[in-house]
Residue, then its C-alpha position, 0 to 999 in steps of 0.5 A: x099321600x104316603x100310598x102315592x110317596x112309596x109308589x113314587x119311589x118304588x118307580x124310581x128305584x125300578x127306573x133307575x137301577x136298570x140303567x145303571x145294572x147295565x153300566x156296571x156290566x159295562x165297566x166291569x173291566x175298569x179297576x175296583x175301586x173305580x167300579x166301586x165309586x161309580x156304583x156308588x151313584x146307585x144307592x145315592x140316588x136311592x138314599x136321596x129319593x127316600x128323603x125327597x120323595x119319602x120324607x125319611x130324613x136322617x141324623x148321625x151321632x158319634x161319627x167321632x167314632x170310626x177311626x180316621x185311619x185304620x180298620x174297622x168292622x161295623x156290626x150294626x142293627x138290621x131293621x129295614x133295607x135304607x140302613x145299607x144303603x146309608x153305610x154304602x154312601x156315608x161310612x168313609x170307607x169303601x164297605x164289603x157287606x155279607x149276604x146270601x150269595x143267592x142276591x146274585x141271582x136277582x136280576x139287575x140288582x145282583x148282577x152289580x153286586x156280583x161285580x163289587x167282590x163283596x162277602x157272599x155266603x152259602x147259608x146252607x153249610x153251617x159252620x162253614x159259612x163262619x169260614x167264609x166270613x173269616x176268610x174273605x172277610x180278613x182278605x177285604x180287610x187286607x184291601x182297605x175296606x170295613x167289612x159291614x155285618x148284620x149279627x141278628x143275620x136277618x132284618x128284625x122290627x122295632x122293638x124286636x131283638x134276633x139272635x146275635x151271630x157270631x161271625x162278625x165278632x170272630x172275625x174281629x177276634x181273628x184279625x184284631x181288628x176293632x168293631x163298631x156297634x150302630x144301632x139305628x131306627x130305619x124300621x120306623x119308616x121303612x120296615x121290613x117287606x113293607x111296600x108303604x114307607x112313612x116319613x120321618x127321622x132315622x137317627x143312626x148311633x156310632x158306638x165307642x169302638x170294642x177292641x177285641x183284645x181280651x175277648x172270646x168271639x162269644x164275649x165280644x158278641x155280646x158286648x156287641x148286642x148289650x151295647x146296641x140293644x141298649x141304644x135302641x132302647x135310648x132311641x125309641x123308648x116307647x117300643x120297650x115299655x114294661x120290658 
């Protein structure tokens, strides 16, 4: 059953992206924030596919969190490819997330992301990509919408801790604007490359916001690990044991 349900759903992830690839081409000249909302239908019906074809159910705690107004940067775990799309659809701003500039090269799918004037780097120039996302990242912020950050930069499995970067905490240390820590387990059915994807609950964790007043960007970023690596071990004890 779980080989036909991930079968399923890559079908319908295939089936669905294509058309509507083609609209965001086709609206490209409508206002952003239009283009955004319209894009949007995309990963809500990825998201509502992985629950109903999937099984992967999905619970939020400390929505209390995020602030009603205001801006934020959410720096967050990155365990599997559900995550972005649950920030995309559920975070009640519109998101910008950093990611290799080579996405717009994929067919359909980064073609719609070129679009979206989102935080593309180039990876390959060090230091250089930190003032890429201090730069556009600040400008994002300007426009109302949360910057969405993964520190470990790559996706890691459960149990699994990467190394923290610092571009979301300078960031956030540059703009004074506070960060949002969340940890999640969306590795524990969808994990990374993997074709199968099991059933399940995902439970997604809003951290108390960390105001960066007072904090070196190495400070804050370890404040943002010490933070999220300790609510993974409260989510998923079990992958920690003997640690």
């Amino acid at each position: 059953m779980i080989h036909l349900r991930s079968a399923l759903y890559m079908t319908f992830l295939v089936v669905t992206v294509i058309p509507y690839a083609l609209c965001c081409v086709l609206w490209a000249p409508l206002p952003l924030s239009w283009r955004y909302r319209l894009t949007l239908g995309w990963p809500r019906l990825a998201l509502w596919g992985a629950r109903w074809i999937l099984g992967m159910r999905y619970q939020a705690q400390g929505l209390e969190h995020l602030p009603a107004q205001g801006p934020a940067i959410i720096l967050a775990k990155h365990q599997s490819a559900w995550e972005t799309l649950y920030f995309a659809v559920k975070l009640p701003r519109d998101v910008v997330f950093v990611y290799k500039k080579e996405l717009h090269r994929v067919p359909f799918f980064g073609w719609s992301l070129a679009l979206l004037s989102m935080i593309p780097i180039d990876r390959t120039k060090g230091k250089e990509s930190f003032d890429q996302v201090v730069k556009i990242g600040s400008q994002r912020l300007e426009e109302g919408r949360w910057p969405v950050l993964f520190p470990e930069g790559t996706r890691v499995a459960p149990g699994q801790v990467g190394r923290y970067k610092q571009g979301g905490a300078l960031l956030a240390c540059r703009t004074g604007v506070p960060v949002i820590p969340v940890a999640h387990n969306a590795g524990e059915c969808w994990p990374r490359n993997a074709f199968l994807k099991t059933p399940g609950l995902v439970t997604v964790s809003f951290g108390p916001a960390i105001d960066p007043a007072g904090h070196s960007p190495t400070s804050l970023n370890d404040a943002v690990r010490d933070w999220i690596e300790a609510e993974m071990r409260r989510l998923n004890p079990e992958r920690y044991a003997g640690r």
